[in-house]
N, C-alpha and C positions, 0 to 999 in steps of 0.2 A: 796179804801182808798185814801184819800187827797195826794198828794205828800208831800214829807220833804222838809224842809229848813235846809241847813246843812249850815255851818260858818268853815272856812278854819283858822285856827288860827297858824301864825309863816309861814312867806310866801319866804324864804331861801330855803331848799332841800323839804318844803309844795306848793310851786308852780309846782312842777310838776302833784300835785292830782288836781291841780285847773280845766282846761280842761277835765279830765275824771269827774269829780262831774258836769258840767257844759252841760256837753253832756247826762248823764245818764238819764233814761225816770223814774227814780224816785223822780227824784230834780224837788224840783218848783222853790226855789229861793236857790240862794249859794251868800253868805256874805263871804269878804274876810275880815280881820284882821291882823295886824301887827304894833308894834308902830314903825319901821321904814319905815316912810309913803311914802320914793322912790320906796319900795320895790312894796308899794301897787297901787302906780301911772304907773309904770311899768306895772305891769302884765293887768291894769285893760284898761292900752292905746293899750297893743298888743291884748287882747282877748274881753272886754268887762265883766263887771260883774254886777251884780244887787245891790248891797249896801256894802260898806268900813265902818270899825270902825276899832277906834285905839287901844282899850284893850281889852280883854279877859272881865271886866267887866263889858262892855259895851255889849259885848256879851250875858253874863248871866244873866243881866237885861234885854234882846227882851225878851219877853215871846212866841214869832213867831217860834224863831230858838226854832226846833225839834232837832239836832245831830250837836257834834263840835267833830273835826276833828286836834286833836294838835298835832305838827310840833315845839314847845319850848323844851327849850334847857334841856338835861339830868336833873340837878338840881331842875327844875321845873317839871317832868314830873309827879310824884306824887300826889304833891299840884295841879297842874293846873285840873288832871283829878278827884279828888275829888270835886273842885270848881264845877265842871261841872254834875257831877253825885250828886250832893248835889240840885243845881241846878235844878234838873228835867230835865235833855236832856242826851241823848244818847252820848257815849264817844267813840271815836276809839284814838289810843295815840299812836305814834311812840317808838320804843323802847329805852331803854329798860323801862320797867313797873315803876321798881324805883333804889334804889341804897342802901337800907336797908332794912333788917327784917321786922321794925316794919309799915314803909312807903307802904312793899307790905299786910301787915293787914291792913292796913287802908283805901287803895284803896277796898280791897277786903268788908271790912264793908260796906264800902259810895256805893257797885257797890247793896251790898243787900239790905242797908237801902234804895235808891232809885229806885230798881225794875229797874230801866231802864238799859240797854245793856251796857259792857265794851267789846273791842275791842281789842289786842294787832297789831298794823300793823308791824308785821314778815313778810318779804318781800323772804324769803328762802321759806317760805310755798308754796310759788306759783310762783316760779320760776321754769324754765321748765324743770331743771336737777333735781328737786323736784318729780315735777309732774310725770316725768315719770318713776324715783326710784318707786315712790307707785304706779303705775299701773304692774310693774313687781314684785313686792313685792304682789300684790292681785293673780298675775299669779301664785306663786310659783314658780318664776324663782328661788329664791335665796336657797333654802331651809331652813335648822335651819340657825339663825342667831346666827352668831358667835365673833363678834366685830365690833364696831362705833368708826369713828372718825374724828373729824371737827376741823377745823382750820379756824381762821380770823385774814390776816396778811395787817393794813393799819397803814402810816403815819401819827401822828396828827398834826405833829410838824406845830406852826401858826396857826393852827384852832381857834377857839374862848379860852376866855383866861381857861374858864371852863376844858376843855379840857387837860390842863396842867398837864401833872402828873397824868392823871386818870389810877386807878388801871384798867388793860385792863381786867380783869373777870369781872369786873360790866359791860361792853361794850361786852359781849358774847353770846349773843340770834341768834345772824346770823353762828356759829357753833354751840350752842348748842342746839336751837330748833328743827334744823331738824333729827338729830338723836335720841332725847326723841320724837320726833311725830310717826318717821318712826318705832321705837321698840313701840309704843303704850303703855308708861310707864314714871315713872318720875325718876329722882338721889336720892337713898335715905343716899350716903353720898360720902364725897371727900378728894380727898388726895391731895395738890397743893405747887407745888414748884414755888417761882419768880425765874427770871432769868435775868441776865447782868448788866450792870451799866447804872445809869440813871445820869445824869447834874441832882446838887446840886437844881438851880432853876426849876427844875421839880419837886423834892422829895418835896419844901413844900406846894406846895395845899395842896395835900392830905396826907401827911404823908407817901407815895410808894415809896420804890425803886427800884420799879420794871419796866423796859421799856416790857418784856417778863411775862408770866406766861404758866405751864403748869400742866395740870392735869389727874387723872383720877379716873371718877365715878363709883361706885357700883349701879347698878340698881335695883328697885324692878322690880323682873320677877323670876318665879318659876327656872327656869334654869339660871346658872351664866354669867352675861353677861355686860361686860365693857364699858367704852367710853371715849375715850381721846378726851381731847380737850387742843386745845395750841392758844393763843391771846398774837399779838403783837399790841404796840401803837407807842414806840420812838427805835430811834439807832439801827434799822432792816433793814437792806441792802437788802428788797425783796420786790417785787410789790405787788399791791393790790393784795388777794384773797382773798374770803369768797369760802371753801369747803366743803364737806364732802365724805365719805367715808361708804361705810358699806359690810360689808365682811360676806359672808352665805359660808355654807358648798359647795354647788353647784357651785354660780355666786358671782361674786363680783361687783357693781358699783362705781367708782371715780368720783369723780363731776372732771370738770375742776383745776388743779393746777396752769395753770397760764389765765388769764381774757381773753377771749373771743374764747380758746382752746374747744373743741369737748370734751365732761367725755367719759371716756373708761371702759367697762367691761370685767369680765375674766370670762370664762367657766371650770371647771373641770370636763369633760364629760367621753373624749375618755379612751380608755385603752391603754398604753405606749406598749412597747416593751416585759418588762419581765409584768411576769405574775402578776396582780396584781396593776400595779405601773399606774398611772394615770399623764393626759398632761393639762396642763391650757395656754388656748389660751386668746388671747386678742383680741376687734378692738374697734376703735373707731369710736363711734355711733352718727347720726347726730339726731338732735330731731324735733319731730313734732312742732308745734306752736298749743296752748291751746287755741286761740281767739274763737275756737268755743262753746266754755263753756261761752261766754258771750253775751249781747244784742249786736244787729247790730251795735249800735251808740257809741259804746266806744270795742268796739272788734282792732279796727286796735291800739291803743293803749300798744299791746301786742308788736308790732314790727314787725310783720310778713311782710317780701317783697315779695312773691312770692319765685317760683324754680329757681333754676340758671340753667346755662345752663347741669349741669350733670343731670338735672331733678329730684333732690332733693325731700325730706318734704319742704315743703314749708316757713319749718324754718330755713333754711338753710340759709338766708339771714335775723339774725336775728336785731332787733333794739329794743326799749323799757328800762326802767330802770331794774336796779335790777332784769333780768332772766325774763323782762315781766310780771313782777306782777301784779303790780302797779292797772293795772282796776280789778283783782281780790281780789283783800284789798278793793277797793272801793265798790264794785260790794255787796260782802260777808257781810260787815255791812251796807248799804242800808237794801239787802234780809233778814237779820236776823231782822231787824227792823220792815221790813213790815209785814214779815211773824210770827213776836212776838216769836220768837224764842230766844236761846243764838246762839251769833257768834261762826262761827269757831273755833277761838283763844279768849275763853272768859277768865274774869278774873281767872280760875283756872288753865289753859292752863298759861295764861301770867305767875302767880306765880311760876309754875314750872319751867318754862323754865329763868326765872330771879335769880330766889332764888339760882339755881345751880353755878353761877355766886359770886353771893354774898360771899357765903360760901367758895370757892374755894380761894375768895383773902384773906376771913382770915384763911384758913388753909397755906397758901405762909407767911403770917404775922407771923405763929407760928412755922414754919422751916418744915411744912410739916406737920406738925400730921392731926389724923383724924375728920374731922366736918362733923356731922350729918346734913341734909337739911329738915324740917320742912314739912311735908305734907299739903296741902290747899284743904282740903274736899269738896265736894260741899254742 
């Protein structure tokens, strides 16, 4: 098969896929885009690139480019990836999917009406406190699973002006996806309280006044089975984390609570003292590094330095964006492309893990009652 021409579009927190697209022995040519054209003078003086344009329909007009890869801002992410999927070329789109009901039907029409591949790039899918949750999850470390729960606590305050007052469950795919994937199921409704006081000039973007929200889902699964999830954006006195958590009858795993900390699991194995009465131990576990899951030429990518001197996984010495994703999002919709398949995170996937989000800020809107979340069939 010909190689792709994939087109790099919004080149802000999208210039880190640049060098993995660039490297990858799928790419023939990669087209970088942005209308702020320092952004594009930059990347293209430090690394080199094959062809700049300055809009997105400059883009959609090459009839050459095979797959765009967008990196624009929340508001546009809907429209931009319909443009694209209208268009005839392949979509991979930064999250979240959209920011409305009807915005994630519309994506999901324009991904059927044009046969060609949607993408969600969930960067918790493949980050290595991820990765290695589901390989003990296929082991039956955990046993029944008993409770999920994710947390995503950042700063926005000064970010771009979009950002102002965003209801923070529309911005929830990096707690909520990884525990709707890891139970292999979707939220089929939510219960959501806002939380704190927000500055005046943030309530009117969006009409929110919520700096916090917190929730929790009912899942479809024949046995009852929960998942909280809490997003903060303003007036949270706490560092970055994207977490989650997921709790079995056996073993428990924590991702990391604060950024760049070891996830900790607990055992309930032993038998205690009196008869009956059981011991839950803890350690915390260093993780391997996943670059083997990739081609040689974008593998280091992951961040992997070698062992330290304790003679570690070799992940132990970690570096890479977002948990070392990053060439696995890349990687995933190239192969889905070639191999004519859907991606990992196709648009049904994207819908699920978005629409949870959605609903939760208008259940917080309505003092908490219950909102039902829409199924997206294939």
């Amino acid at each position: 098969m010909p190689k792709l021409n994939v087109a790099l579009v919004g080149l802000g927190f999208g210039s880190v896929f640049a060098p993995i697209y660039r490297r990858h022995p799928d790419v023939g040519r990669l087209v970088l885009c942005d209308a702020k054209r320092p952004r594009v003078t930059d990347l293209t003086q430090r690394i080199g690139f094959d062809q700049t344009l300055d809009s997105l329909d400059e883009v959609l007009a090459d009839a050459s480019i095979d797959a765009v890869h967008l990196n624009t801002g929340i508001p546009d992410h809907a429209r931009h990836a319909i443009s694209v999927l209208d268009a005839g070329k392949h979509c991979a789109c930064t999250v979240p999917m959209a920011t409305s009901l009807d915005d994630i039907r519309a994506v999901v029409a324009a991904r059927r009406r044009s046969g060609k591949n949607y993408m969600m790039m969930e960067t918790q899918l493949y980050s290595r406190d991820f990765l290695h949750a589901l390989e003990l999850r296929d082991e039956g470390f955990f046993g029944r699973l008993q409770f999920l729960s994710g947390a995503h606590f950042q700063d926005m305050e000064n970010w771009a002006p979009y950002w102002a007052g965003l209801p923070p469950m529309w911005y929830a795919t990096h707690a909520v996806a990884p525990c709707l994937a890891f139970a292999g199921t979707r939220a089929r409704n939510v219960r959501c309280l806002g939380s704190g006081w927000m500055r005046p000039e943030l309530r009117a973007r969006h009409g929110n006044p919520f700096p916090m929200e917190t929730a929790i889902f009912d899942l479809v699964r024949e046995d009852p089975l929960a998942m909280e999830v809490t997003r903060a954006l303003f007036h949270s006195a706490r560092g970055y984390s994207e977490s989650f958590s997921f709790y079995g009858e056996d073993a428990t795993f924590e991702a990391p609570q604060v950024h760049g900390e070891p996830p900790v699991v607990f055992r309930l194995s032993q038998l205690g003292a009196q008869a009956g009465s059981r011991v839950s131990t803890e350690e915390r576990i260093y993780l391997r590094d996943y670059a083997h899951r990739l081609p040689p030429e974008i593998a280091g990518f992951t961040g992997a330095a070698g062992p330290d001197a304790r003679g570690e996984h070799p992940s132990v010495k970690h570096g890479g964006g977002h948990g070392g994703s990053h060439p696995h999002l890349v990687h995933e919709f190239l192969r889905s492309i070639v191999e004519g398949r859907p991606p990992a995170i196709d648009e049904i996937k994207a819908a699920d893990w978005s629409a949870p989000g959605i609903c939760a800020h208008a259940s917080a809107m309505q003092g908490g009652t219950v909102v039902e979340i829409p199924a997206f069939l294939p």
